[in-house]
N, C-alpha and C positions, 0 to 999 in steps of 0.2 A: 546549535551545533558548535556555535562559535565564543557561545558566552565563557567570560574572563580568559578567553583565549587573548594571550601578549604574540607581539611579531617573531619574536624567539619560538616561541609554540611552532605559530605557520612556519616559518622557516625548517625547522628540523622535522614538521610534517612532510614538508614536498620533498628533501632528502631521502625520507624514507619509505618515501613514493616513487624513487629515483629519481625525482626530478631534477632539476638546474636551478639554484637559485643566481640573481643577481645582485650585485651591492645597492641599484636604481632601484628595486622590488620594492613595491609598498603592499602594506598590507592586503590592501582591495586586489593589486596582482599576486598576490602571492594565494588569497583564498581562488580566485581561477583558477590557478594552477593545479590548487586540489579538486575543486571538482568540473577540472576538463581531462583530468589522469584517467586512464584505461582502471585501474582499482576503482574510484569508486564510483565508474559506471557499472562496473560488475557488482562490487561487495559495499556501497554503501554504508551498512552500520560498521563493517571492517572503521572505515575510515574515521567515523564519528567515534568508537573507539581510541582509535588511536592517537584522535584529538586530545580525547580525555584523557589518556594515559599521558600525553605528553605536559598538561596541564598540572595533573596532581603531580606529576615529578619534579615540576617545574615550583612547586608551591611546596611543598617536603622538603625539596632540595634549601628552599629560605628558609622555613621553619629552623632545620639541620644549624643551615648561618651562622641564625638569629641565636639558638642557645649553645652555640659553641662561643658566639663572643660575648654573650652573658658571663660563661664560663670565666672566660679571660678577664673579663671584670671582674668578677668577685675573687678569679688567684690575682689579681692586682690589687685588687681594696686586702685583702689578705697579705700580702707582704708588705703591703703600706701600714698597716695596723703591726707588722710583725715591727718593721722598720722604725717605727713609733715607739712600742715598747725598746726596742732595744737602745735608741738615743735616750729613752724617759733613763734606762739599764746603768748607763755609762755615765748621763749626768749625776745618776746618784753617787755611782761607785769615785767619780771626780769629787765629790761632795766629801765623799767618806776619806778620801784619801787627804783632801785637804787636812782634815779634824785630824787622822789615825796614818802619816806613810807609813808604815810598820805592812798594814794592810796590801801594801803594792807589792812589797815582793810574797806577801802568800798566794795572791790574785794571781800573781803572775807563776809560781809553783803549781798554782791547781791548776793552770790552763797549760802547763807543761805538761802534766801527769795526765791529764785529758788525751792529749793527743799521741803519747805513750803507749796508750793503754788502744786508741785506737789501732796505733799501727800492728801493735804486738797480735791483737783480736783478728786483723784484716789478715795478719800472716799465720795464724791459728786455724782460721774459717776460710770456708769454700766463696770464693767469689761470687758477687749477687749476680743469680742465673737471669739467661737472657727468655729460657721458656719456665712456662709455669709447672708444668707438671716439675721443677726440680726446686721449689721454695721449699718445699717442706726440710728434703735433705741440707737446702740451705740452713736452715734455725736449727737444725740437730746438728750442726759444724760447730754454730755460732754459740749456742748452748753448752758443747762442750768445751770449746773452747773459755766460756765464763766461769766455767769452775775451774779449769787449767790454773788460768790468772788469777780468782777468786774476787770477781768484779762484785762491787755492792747491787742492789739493783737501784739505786740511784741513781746509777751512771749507764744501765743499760738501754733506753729510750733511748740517751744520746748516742750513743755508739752504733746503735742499730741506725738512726735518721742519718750521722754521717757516713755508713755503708752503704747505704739507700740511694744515698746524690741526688741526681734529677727524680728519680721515680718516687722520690718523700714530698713531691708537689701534689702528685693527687693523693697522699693519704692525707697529708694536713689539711686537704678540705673537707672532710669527712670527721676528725679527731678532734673533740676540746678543747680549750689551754689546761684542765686541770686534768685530763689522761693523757697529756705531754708526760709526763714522768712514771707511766703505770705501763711497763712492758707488754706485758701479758693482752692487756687493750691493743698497745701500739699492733702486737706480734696479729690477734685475730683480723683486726683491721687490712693489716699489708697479705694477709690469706684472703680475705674476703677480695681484695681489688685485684689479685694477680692470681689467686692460685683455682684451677677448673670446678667444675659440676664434679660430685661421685660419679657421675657415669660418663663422663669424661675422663675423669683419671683412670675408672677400670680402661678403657680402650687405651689410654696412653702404656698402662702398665701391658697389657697385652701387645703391644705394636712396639713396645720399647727394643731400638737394638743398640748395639756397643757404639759409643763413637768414636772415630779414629783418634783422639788424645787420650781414650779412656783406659786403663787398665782393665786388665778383667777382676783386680779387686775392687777395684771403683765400682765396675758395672754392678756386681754384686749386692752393694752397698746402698748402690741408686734404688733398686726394683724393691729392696726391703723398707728404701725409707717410704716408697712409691705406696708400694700395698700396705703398711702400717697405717699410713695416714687417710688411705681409703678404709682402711677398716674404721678408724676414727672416727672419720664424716658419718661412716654407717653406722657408728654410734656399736661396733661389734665386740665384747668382750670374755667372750666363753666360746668353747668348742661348740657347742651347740649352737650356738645363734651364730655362727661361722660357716656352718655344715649348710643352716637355712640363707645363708648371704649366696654360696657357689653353686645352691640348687638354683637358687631366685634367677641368680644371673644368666645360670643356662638355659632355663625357661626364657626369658627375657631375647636372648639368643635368636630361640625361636621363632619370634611373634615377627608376621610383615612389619611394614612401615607404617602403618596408619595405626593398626593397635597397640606399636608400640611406642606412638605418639600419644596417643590418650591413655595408657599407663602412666607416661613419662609424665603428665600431665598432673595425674592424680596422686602419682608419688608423693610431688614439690620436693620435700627436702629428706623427707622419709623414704623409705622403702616396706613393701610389701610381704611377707613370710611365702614361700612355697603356695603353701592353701590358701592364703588371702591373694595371690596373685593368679591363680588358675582359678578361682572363685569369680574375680573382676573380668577375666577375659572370656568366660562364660556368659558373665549379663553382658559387656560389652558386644558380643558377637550375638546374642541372641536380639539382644535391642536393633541390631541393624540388618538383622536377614529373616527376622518373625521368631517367632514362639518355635521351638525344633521337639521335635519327640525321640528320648534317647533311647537308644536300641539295647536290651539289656543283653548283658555276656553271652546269655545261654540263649539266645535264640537263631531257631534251626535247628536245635536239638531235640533227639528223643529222650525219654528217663532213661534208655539206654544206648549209651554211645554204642552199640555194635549191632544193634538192630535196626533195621533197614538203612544199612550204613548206603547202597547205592541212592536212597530218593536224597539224605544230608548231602554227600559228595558229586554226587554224578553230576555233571556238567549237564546242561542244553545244548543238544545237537538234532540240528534238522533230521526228520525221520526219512528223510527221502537220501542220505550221506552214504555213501555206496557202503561206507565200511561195515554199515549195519543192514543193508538189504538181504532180504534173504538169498542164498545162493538156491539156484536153482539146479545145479546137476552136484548131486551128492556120491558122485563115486568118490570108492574109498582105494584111495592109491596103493593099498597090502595089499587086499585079496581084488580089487576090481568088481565089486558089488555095487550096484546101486542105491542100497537101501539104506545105506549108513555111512556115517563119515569112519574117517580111520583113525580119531579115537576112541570110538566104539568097536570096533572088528576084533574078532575072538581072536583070531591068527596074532594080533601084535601082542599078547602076552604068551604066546606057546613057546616053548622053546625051538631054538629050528636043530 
């Protein structure tokens, strides 16, 4: 019960057993503690449970640690390698300026014109958003604003990484050195790291409301670059495989949670057409509640809908139901006979 249990474990066990721990507790009192507790003379495996649960969290939780500061080592070994090229950068460009100062003021022009070009781009483009569902609308700023200027695409990687700031430290662990200067890389990359799931972005674009700095031109703006770029993801370019995207997703609507977890599942990055998705949730549902035998349209019917229309419609109702027992005094409230009810009595069609 106890193996690779640490005193951290027992301790936040008797807490959660209500108990008291003290700072003097050693281990051996602190497992007393757990089994002289009112739980686990009741619920013993309760407790062994929750041994274990405090265990693996407690061992997850270092794993977690142990590769986050991996992490921080290799973005260190990585700006140490950057920092390296960049001294190897400047000893040259020293080298060359020695040979060529002609070269120092163009060096020093192009890195004027750089930062130019950045400001002008930053005052062109929408600011880099703080939620993801708005990257996309971000690059269709930035994009137009590139032809605004008419940047070369030379210069585009850089301008993008100096709008980035702090958030170009996790693409650059993921990117090259020789798709440093390829946009179009750089651009999938910073979508892949920030920007949601297709079916994340549908609920964003459906949940989306105005914000209070927003214009309602803005908003406008937002939902179109929103649903574009889900059409994208969905890979959608005809009205017809559009019509099949806002069936899919209504179905999809549909399904509880568990089938629409194992859809979600088998999608991965694709999606399902109409008929291949009500196809799936048919073997899906059949696999976990047996073989079902399907009841075809027309049954209950006769060849003819209007013949013996009471046995198709009439309900089951107990024969003993007063409303259908038979009456026993059959006088007829016209003429006062007994023999017949009063809509059969000659008298109720004579004229008086």
């Amino acid at each position: 019960m106890y193996k690779n249990a640490l005193k951290e474990d027992l301790i936040r066990v008797v807490e959660d057993l209500d108990g008291t721990v003290e700072s003097t507790d050693t281990i051996a009192k602190l497992k007393t503690k757990i089994e002289n507790s009112s739980t686990f003379e009741s619920d013993p495996d309760f407790v062994k449970t929750l041994i274990q649960n405090c265990i693996d969290e407690r061992v997850s939780r270092n794993e977690r640690e142990v590769i986050l500061e991996e992490q921080k080592i290799e973005l260190a070994e990585l700006q140490l390698v950057k920092l390296e090229k960049e001294i190897e950068l400047q000893t040259a460009k020293n080298k060359a300026l020695s040979l060529n100062p002609a070269a120092k003021v163009e060096d020093k022009q192009f890195e004027t014109n750089i930062e130019n070009m950045i400001k002008s781009i930053k005052t062109l483009s929408l600011p880099v958003p703080t939620r993801s569902e708005n990257f996309n609308l971000f690059f269709q700023s930035l994009e137009r604003a590139f032809l605004t200027k008419k940047i070369n695409d030379e210069y585009k990687s850089e301008i993008l990484i100096n709008l980035l700031g702090e958030r170009a430290h996790n693409v650059l662990l993921y990117i090259k050195e020789e798709e440093l200067n390829d946009y179009e890389k750089l651009k999938s990359i910073v979508l892949r790291e920030f920007q949601l799931t297709p079916r994340e972005c549908l609920n964003s674009f459906k949940n989306a409301v105005k914000s209070s700095g927003e214009t309602y031109i803005q908003f406008p703006a937002r939902l179109t670059a929103n649903f574009q770029y889900y059409c994208s993801l969905r890979k959608v370019n005809s009205f017809e495989s559009l019509c099949d995207l806002i069936i899919s997703d209504k179905l999809f609507e549909t399904l509880n949670k568990e089938t629409a977890t194992h859809i979600g599942i088998r999608e991965a990055e694709d999606w399902f057409r109409p008929i291949d998705l009500a196809k799936e949730c048919d073997i899906y549902i059949s696999s976990r509640s047996g073989s079902h035998k399907e009841i075809p349209i027309t049954y209950g019917y006769t060849q003819d809908p209007f013949k013996n229309r009471s046995q198709n419609f009439k309900p089951k109702i107990k024969e003993n139901y007063p409303q259908y027992l038979e009456r026993e005094n059959k006088n007829c409230f016209i003429c006062g006979d007994s023999s017949h009810y009063a809509r059969d009595c000659e008298k109720r069609f004579k004229p008086k």
